[in-house]
py3Dmol code that shows the C-alpha trace and the ligand (Angstrom):
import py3Dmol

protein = """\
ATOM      1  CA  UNK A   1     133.821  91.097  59.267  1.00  0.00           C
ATOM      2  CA  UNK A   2     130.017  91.394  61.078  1.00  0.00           C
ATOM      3  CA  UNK A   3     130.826  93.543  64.485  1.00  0.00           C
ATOM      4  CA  UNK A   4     128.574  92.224  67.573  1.00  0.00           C
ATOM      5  CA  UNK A   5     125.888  94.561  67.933  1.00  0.00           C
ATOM      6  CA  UNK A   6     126.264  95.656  72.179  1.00  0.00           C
ATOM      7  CA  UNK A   7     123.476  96.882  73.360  1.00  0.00           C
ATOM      8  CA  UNK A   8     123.499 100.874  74.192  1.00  0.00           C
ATOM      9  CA  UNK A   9     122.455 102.565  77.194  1.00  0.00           C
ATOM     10  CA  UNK A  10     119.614 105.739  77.114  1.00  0.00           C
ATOM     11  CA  UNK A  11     119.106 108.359  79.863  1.00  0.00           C
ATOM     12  CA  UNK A  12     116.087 109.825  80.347  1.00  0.00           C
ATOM     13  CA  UNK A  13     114.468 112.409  82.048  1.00  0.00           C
ATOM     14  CA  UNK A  14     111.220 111.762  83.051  1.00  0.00           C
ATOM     15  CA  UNK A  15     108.842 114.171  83.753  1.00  0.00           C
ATOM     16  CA  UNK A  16     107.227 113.968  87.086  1.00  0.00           C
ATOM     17  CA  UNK A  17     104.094 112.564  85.146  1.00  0.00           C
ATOM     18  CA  UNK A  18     105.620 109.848  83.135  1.00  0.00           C
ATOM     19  CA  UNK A  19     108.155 109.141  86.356  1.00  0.00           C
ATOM     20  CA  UNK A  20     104.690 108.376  88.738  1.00  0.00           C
ATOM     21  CA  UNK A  21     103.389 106.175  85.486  1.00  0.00           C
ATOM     22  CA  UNK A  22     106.806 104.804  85.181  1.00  0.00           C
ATOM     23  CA  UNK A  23     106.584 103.873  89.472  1.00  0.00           C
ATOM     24  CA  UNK A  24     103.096 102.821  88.920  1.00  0.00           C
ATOM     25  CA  UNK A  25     104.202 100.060  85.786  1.00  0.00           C
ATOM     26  CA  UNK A  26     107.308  98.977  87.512  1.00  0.00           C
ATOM     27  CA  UNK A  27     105.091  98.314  90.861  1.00  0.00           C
ATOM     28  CA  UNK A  28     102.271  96.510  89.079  1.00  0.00           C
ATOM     29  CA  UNK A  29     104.456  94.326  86.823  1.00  0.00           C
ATOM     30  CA  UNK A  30     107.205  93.817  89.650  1.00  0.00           C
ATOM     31  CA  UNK A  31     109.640  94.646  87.334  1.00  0.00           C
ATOM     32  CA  UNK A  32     113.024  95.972  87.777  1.00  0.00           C
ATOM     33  CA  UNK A  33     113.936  99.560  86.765  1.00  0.00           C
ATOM     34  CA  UNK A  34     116.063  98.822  84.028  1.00  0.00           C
ATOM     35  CA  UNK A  35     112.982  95.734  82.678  1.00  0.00           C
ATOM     36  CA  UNK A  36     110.296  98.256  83.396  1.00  0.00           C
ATOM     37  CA  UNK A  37     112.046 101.090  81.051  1.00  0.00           C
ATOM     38  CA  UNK A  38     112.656  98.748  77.883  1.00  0.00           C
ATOM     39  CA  UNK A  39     109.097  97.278  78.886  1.00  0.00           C
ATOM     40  CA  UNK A  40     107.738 100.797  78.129  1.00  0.00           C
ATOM     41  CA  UNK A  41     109.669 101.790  75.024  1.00  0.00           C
ATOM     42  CA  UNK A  42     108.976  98.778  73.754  1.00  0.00           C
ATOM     43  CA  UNK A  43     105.723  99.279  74.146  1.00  0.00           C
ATOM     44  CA  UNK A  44     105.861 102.950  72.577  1.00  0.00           C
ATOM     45  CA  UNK A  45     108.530 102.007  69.499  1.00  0.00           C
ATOM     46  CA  UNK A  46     105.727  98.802  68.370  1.00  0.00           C
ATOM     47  CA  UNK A  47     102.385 101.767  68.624  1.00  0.00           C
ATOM     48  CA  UNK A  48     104.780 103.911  66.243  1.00  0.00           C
ATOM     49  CA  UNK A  49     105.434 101.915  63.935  1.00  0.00           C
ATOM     50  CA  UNK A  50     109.350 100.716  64.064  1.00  0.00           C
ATOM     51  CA  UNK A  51     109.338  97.285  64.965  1.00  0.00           C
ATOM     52  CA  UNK A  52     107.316  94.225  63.664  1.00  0.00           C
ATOM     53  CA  UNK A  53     104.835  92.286  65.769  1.00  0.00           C
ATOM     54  CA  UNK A  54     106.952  89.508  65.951  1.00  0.00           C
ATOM     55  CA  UNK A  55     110.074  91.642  67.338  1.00  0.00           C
ATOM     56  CA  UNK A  56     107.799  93.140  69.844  1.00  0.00           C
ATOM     57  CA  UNK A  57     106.475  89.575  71.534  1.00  0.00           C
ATOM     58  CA  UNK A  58     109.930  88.732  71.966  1.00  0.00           C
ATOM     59  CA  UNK A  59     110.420  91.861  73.146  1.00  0.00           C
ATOM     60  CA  UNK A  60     108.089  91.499  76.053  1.00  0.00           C
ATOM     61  CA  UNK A  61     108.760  88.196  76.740  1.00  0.00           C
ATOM     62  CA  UNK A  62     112.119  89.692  77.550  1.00  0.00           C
ATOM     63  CA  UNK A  63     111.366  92.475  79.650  1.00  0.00           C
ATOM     64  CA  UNK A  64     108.676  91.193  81.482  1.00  0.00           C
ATOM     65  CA  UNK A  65     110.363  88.930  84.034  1.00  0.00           C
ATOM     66  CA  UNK A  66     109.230  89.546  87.396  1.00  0.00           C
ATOM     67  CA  UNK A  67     111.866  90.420  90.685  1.00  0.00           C
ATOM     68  CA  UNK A  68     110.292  87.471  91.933  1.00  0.00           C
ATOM     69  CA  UNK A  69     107.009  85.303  92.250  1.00  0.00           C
ATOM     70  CA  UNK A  70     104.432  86.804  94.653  1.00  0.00           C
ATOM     71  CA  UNK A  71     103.118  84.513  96.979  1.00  0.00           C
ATOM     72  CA  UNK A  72      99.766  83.802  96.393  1.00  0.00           C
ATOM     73  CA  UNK A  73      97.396  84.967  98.946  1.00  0.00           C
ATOM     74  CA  UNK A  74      93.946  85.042  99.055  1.00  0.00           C
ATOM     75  CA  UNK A  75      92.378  88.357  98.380  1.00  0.00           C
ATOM     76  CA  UNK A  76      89.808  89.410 100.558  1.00  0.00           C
ATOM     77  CA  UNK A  77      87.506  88.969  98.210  1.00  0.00           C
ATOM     78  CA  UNK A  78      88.068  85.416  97.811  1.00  0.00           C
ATOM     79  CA  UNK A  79      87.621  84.705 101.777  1.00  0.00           C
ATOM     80  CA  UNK A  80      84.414  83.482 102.638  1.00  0.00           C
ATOM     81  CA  UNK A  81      82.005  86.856 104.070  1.00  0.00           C
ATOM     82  CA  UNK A  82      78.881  86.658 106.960  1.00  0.00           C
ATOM     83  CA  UNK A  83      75.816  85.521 104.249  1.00  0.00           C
ATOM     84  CA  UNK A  84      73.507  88.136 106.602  1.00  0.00           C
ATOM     85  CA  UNK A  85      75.694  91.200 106.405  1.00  0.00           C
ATOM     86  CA  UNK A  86      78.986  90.192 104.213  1.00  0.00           C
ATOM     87  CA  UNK A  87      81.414  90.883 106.654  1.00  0.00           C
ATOM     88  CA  UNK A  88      84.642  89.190 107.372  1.00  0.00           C
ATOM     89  CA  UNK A  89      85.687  87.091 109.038  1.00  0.00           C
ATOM     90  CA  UNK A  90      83.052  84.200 109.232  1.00  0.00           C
ATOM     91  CA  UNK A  91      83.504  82.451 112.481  1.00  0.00           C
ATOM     92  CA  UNK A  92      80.239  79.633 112.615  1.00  0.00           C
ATOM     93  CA  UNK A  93      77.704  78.245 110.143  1.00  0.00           C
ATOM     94  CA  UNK A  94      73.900  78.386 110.887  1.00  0.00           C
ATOM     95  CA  UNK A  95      71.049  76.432 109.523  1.00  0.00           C
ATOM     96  CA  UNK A  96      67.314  77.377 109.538  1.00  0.00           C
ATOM     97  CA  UNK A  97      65.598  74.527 111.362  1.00  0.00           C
ATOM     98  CA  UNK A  98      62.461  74.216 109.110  1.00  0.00           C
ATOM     99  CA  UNK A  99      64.130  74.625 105.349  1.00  0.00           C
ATOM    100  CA  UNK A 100      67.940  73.478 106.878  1.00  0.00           C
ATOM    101  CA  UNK A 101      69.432  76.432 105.160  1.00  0.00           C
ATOM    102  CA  UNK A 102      72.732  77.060 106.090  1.00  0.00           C
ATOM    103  CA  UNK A 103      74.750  80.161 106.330  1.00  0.00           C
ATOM    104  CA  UNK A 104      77.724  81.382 106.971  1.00  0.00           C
ATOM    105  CA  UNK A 105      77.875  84.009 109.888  1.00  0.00           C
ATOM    106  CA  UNK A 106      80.685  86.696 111.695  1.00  0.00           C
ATOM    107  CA  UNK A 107      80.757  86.767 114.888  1.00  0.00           C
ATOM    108  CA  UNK A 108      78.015  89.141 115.556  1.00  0.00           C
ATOM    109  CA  UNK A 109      75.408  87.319 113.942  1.00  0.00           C
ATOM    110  CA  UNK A 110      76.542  83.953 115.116  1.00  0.00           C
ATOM    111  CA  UNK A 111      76.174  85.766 118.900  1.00  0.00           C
ATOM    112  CA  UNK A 112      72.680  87.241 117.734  1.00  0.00           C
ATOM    113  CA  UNK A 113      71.504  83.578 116.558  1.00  0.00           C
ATOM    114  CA  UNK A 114      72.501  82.197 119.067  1.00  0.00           C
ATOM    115  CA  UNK A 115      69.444  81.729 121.073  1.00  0.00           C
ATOM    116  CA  UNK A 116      68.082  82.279 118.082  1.00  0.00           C
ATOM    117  CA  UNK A 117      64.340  79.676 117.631  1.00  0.00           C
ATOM    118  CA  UNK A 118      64.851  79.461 114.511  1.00  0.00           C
ATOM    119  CA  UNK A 119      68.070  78.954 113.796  1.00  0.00           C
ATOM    120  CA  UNK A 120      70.564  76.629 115.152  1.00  0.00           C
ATOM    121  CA  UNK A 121      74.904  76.353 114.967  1.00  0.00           C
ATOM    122  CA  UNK A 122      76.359  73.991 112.430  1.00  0.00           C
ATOM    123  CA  UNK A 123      79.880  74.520 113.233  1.00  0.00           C
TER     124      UNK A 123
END
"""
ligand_1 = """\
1
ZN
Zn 77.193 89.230 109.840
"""
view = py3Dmol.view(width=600, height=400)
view.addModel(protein, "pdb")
view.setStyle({"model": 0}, {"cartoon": {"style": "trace"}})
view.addModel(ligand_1, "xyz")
view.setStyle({"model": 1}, {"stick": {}})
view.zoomTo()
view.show()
């Protein structure tokens, strides 16, 4: 008769290095405590040797299930920036009046171009 294997528990004591590491991996993966521990000793048993390639994609597969789905948002670096200075937010769009560039402008150059001869507001 073939016993069912049940899976075994592990304490650890982290040192305060490898606990801040341990935060930092749990916070960027979104993982749970429990996930984010067998996400890092899987990790470590595959680099030494003990498990096979194979064992260790299903392994990660596994563990790395997010809490939940993050929202996407745009980053600030996605949001449109002034095309003079590169500030956010942009608030009006200029064009040049002999070439009909336009540009995107924040609020202090759309003020400053305002009255601006060459330049005249789009939006
Ligand atoms: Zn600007």
């Amino acid at each position: 008769m073939v016993r069912r294997f049940r899976e075994h528990g592990l304490m650890l004591f982290l040192d305060g290095e490898l606990y801040h590491a341990f935060s930092k991996l749990q916070a960027d993966k979104c993982l749970g405590r429990s996930f984010a521990g067998l996400r890092a000793f899987t990790e470590g048993i595959y680099r030494l040797g003990y498990i096979s390639e194979r064992s260790y994609q299903a392994h990660v597969e596994k563990y790395e299930v997010p809490l939940f789905e993050e929202e996407s948002k745009p980053s600030p670096k996605e949001l449109p920036k002034c095309d003079f200075c590169g500030k956010y937010p942009v608030v009006s769009v200029v064009k040049e009046k002999v070439l009909g560039i336009e540009k995107k402008c924040c609020g202090y150059h759309a003020e400053n171009l305002r009255a601006h001869p060459k330049w005249e507001k789009v939006s």
